[in-house]
DSSP file (Angstrom, degrees, kcal/mol; ACC not computed):
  #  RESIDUE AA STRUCTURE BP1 BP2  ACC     N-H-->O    O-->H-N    N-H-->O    O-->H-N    TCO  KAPPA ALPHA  PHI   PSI    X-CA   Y-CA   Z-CA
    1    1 A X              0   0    0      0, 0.0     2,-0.2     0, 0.0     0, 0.0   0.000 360.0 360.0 360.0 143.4  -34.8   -7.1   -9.9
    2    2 A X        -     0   0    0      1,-0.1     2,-1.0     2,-0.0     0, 0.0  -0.501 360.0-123.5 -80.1 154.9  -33.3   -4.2   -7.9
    3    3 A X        -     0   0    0     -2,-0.2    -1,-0.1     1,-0.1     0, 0.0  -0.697  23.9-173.8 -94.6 113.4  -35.9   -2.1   -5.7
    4    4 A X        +     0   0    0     -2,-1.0     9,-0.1     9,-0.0    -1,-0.1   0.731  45.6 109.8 -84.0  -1.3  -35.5    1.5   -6.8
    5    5 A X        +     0   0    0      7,-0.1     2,-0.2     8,-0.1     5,-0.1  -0.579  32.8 157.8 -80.2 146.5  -38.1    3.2   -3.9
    6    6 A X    >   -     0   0    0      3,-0.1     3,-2.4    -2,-0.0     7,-0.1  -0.885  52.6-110.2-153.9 169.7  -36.4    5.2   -1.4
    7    7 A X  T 3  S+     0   0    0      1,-0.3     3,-0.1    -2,-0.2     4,-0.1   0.650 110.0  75.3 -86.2  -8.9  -38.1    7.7    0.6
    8    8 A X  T 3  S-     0   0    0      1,-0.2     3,-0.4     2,-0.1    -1,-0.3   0.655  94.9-138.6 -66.4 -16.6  -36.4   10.4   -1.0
    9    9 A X  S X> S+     0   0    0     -3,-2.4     4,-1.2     1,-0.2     3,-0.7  -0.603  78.5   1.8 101.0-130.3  -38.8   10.0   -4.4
   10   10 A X  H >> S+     0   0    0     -2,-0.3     4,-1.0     1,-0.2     3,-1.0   0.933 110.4  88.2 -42.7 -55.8  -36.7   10.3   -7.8
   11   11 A X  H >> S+     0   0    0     -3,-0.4     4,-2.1     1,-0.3     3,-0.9   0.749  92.7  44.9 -27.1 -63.3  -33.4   10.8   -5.9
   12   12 A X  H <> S+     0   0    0     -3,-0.7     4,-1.7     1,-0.2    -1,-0.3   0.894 107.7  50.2 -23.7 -60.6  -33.0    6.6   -5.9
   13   13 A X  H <X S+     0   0    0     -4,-1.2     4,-0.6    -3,-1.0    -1,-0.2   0.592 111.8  47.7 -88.2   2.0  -33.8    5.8   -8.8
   14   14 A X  H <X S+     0   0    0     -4,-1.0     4,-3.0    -3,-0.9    -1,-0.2   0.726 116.5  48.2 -68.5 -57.5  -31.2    8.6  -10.4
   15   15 A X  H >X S+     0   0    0     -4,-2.1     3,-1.7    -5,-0.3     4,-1.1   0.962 109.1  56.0 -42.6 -81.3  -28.6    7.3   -8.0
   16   16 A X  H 3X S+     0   0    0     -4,-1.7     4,-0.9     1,-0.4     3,-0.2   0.519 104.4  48.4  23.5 -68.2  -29.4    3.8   -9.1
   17   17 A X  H 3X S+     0   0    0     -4,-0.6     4,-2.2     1,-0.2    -1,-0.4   0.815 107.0  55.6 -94.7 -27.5  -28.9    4.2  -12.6
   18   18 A X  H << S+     0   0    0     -4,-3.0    -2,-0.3    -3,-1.7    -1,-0.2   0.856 117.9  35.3 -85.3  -2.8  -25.5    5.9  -12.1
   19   19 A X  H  X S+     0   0    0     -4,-1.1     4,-1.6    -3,-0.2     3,-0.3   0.743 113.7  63.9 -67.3 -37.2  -24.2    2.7  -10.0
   20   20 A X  H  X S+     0   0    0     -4,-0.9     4,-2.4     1,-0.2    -2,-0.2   0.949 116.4  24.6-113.9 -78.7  -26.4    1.1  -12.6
   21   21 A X  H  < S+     0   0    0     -4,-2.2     4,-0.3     1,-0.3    -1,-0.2   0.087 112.8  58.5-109.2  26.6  -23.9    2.3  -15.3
   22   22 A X  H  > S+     0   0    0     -3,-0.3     4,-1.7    -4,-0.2    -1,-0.3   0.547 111.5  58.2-112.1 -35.0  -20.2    3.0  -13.7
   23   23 A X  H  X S+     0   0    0     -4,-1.6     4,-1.1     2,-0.2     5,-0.3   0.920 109.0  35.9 -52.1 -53.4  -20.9   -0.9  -12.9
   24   24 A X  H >X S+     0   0    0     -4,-2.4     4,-2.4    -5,-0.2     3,-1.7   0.997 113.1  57.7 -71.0 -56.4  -21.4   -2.1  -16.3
   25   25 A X  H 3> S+     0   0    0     -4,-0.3     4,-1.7     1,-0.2     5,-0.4   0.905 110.0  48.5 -31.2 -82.1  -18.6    0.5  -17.6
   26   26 A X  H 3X S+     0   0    0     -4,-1.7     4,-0.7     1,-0.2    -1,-0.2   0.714 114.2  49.9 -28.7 -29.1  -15.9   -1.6  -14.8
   27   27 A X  H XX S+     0   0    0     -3,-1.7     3,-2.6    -4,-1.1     4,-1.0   0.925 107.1  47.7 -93.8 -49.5  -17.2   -4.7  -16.3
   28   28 A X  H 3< S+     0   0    0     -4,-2.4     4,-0.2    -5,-0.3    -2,-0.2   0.732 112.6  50.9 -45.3 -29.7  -16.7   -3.8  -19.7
   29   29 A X  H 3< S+     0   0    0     -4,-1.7     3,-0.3    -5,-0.3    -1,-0.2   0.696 104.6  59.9 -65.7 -29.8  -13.0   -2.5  -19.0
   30   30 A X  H << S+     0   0    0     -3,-2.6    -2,-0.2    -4,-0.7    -1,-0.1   0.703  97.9  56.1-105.3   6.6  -12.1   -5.5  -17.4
   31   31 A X  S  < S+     0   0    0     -4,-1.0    -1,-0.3     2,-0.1    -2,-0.2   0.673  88.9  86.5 -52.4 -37.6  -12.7   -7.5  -20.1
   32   32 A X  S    S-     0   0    0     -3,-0.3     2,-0.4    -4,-0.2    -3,-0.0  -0.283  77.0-123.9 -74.6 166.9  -10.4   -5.8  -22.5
   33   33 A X        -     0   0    0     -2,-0.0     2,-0.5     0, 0.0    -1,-0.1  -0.685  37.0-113.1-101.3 147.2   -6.7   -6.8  -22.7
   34   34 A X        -     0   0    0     -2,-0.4     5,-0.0     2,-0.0     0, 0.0  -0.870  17.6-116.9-122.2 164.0   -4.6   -4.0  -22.2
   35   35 A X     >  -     0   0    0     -2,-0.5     4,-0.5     1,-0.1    -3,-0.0  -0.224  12.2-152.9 -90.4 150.8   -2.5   -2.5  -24.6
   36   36 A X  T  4 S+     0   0    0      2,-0.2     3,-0.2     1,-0.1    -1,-0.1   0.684 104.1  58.4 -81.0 -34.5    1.6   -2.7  -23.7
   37   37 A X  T  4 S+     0   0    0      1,-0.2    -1,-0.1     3,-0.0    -2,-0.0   0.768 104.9  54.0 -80.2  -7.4    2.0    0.5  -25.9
   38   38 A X  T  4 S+     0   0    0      2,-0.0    -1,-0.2     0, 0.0    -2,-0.2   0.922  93.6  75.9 -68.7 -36.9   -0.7    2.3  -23.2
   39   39 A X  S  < S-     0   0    0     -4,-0.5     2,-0.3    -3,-0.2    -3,-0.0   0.050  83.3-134.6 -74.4-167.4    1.1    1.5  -20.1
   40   40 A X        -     0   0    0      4,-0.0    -1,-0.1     0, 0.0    -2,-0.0  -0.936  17.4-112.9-163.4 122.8    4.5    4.0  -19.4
   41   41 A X     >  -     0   0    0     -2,-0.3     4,-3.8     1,-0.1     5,-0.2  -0.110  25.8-112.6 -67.3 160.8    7.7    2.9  -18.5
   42   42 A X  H  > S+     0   0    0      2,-0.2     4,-1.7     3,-0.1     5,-0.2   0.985 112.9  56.0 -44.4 -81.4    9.1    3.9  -15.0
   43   43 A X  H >4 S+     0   0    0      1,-0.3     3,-1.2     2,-0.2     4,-0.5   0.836 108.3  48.5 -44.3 -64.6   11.9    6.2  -16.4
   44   44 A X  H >4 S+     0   0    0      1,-0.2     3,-3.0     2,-0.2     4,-0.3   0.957 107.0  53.1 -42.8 -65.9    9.4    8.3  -18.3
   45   45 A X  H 3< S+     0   0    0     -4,-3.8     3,-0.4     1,-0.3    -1,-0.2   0.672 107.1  51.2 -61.5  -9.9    7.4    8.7  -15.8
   46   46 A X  T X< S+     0   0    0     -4,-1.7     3,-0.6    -3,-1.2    -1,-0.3   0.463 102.4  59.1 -80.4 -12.7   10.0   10.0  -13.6
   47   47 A X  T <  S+     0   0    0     -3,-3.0    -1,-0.2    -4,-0.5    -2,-0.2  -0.008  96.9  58.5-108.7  34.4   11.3   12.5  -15.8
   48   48 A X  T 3  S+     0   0    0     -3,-0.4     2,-0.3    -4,-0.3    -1,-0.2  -0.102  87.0 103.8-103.8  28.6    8.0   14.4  -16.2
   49   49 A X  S <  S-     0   0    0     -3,-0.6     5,-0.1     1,-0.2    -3,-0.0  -0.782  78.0-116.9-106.8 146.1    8.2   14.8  -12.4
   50   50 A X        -     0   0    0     -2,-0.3     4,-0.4     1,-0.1    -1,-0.2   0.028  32.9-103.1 -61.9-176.6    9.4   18.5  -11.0
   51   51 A X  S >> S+     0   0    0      2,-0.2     4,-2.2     1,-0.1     3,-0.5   0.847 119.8  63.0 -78.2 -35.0   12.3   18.6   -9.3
   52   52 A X  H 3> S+     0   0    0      1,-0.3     4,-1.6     2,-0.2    -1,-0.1   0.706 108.2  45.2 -38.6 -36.4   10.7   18.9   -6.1
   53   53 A X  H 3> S+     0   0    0      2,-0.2     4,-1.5     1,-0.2    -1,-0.3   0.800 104.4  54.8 -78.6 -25.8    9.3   15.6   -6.7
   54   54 A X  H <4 S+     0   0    0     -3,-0.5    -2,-0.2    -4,-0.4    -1,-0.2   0.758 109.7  52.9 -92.8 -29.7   12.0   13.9   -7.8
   55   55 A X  H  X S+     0   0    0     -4,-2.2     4,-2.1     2,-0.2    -1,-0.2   0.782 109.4  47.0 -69.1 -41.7   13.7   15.2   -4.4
   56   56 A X  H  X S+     0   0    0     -4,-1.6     4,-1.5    -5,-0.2    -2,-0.2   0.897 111.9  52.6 -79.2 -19.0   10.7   13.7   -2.0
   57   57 A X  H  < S+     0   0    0     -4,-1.5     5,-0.3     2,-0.2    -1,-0.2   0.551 104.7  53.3 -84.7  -0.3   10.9   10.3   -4.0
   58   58 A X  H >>>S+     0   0    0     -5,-0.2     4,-3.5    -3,-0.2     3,-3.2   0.805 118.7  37.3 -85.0 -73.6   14.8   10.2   -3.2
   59   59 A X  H 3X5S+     0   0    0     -4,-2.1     4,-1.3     1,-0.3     2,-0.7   0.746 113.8  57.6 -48.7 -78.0   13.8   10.7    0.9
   60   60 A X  H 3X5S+     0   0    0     -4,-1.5     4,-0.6     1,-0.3    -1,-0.3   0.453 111.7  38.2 -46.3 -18.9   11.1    8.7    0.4
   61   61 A X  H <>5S+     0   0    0     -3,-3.2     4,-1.1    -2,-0.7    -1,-0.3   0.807 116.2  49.2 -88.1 -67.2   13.4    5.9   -0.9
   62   62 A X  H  X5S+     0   0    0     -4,-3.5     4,-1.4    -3,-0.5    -2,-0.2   0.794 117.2  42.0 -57.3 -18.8   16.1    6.4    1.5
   63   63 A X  H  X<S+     0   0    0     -4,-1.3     4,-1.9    -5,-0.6     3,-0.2   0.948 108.4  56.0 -81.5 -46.0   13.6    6.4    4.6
   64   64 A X  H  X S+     0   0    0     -4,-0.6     4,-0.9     2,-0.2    -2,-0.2   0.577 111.6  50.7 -63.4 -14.0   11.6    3.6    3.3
   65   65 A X  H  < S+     0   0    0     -4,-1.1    -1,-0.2     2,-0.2     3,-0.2   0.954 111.6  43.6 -33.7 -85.0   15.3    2.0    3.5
   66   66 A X  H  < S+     0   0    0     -4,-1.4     4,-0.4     1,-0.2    -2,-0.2   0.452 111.3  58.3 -57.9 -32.2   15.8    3.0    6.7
   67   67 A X  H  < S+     0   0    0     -4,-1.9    -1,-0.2     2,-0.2     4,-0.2   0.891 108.8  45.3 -43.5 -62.9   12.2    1.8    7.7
   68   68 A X  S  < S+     0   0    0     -4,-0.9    -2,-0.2     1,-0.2     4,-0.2   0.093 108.0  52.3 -90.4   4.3   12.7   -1.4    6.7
   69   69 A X  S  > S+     0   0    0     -3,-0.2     4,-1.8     2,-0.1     5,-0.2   0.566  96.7  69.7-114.2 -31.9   16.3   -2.1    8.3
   70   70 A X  H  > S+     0   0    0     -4,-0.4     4,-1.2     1,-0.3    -2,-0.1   0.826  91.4  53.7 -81.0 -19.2   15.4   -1.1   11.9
   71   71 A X  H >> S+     0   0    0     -4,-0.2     3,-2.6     2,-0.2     4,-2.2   1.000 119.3  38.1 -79.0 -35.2   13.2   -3.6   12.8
   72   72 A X  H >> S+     0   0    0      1,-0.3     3,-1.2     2,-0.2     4,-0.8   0.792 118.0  45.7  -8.7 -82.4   16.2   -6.2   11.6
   73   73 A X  H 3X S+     0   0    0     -4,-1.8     4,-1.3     1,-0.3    -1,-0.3   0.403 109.2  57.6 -83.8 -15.0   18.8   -4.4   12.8
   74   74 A X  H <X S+     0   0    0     -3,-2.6     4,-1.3    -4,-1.2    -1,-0.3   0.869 111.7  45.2 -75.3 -48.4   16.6   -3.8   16.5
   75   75 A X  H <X S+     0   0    0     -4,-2.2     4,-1.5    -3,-1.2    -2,-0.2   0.736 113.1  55.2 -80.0 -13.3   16.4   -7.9   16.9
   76   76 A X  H  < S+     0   0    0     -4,-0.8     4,-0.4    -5,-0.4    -1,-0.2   0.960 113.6  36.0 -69.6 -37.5   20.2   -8.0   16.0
   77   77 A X  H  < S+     0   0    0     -4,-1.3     4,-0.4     1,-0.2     3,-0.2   0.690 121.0  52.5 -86.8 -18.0   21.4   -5.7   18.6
   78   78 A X  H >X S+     0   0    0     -4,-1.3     3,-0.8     1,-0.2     4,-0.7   0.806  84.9  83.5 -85.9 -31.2   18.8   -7.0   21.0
   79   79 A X  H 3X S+     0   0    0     -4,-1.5     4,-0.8     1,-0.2     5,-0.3   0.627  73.1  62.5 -69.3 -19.4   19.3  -10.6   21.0
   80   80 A X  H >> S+     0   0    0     -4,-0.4     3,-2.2    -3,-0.2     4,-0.6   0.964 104.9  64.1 -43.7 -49.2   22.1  -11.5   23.3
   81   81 A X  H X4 S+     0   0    0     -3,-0.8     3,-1.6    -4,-0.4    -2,-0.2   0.908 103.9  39.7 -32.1 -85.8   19.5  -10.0   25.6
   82   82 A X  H >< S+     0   0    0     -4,-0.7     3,-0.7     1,-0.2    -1,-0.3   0.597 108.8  65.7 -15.4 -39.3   17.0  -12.5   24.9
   83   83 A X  H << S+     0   0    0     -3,-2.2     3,-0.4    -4,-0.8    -1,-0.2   0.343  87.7  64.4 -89.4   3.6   19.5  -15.1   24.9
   84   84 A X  T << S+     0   0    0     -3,-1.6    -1,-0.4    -4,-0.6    -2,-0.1  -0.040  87.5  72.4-118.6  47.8   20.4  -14.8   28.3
   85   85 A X  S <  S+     0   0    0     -3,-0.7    -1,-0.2     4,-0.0    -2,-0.2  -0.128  73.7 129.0 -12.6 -19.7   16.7  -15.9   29.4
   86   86 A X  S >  S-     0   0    0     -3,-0.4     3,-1.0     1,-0.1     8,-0.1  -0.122  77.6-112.7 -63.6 159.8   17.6  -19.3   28.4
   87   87 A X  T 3  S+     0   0    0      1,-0.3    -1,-0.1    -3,-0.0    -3,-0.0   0.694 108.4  61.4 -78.6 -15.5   17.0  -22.2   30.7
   88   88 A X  T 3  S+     0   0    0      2,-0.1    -1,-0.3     0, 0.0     2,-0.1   0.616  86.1  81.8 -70.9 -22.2   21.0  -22.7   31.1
   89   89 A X  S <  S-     0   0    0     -3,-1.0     2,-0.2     1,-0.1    -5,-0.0  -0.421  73.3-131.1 -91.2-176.3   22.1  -19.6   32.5
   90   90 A X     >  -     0   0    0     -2,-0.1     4,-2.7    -6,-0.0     5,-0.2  -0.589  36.0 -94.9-117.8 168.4   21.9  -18.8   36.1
   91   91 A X  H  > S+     0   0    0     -2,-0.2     4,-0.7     1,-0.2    -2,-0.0   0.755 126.9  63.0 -76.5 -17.0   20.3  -15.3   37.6
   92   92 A X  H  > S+     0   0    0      2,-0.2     4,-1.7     3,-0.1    -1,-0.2   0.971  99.9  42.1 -34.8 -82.1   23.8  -14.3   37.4
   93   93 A X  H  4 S+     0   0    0      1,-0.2    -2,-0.2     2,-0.2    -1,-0.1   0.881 113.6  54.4 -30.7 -54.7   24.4  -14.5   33.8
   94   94 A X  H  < S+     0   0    0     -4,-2.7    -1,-0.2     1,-0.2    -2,-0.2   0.796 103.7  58.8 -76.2 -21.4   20.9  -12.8   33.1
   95   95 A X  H  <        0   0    0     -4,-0.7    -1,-0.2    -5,-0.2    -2,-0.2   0.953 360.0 360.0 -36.5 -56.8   22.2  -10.0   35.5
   96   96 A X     <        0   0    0     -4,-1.7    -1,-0.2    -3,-0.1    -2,-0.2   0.352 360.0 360.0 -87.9 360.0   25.2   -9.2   33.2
């Protein structure tokens, strides 16, 4: 059994019962199957979008792109660097 006192009086046990019953609601949802005709395709939901929106998800694509390439493209351009630490060169080599 839960302990409903807190020093606040009523205030607990009011709390209490709406945790109480947004918990049992969440379990009861996640029991049900959900429906394929509820969900909304992609394309719809992009065309109710302003134009404004439809313009920050375009940057937002193209950065997240761009995001996601640099670190790649950072160890591509970087790595001869590295490679000239190796135990084979001379302090020459790693100079140049």
């Amino acid at each position: 059994m839960v302990d409903t006192s807190t020093s606040k009086g009523g205030d607990g046990k009011d709390r209490l019962k709406v945790l109480l019953r947004q918990i049992e609601t969440k379990v009861s949802h996640e029991g049900k199957n959900t429906d394929k005709s509820a969900q909304v395709s992609f394309g719809k939901l992009i065309s109710l979008a302003s134009g404004v929106e439809k313009c920050q998800l375009v940057f937002g694509w193209i950065f997240a792109c761009i995001t996601g390439s640099s670190l790649p493209l950072f160890f591509f351009f970087i790595g001869p660097v590295f490679d000239s630490f190796g135990p084979d060169t001379s302090p020459e080599d790693t100079r140049d």
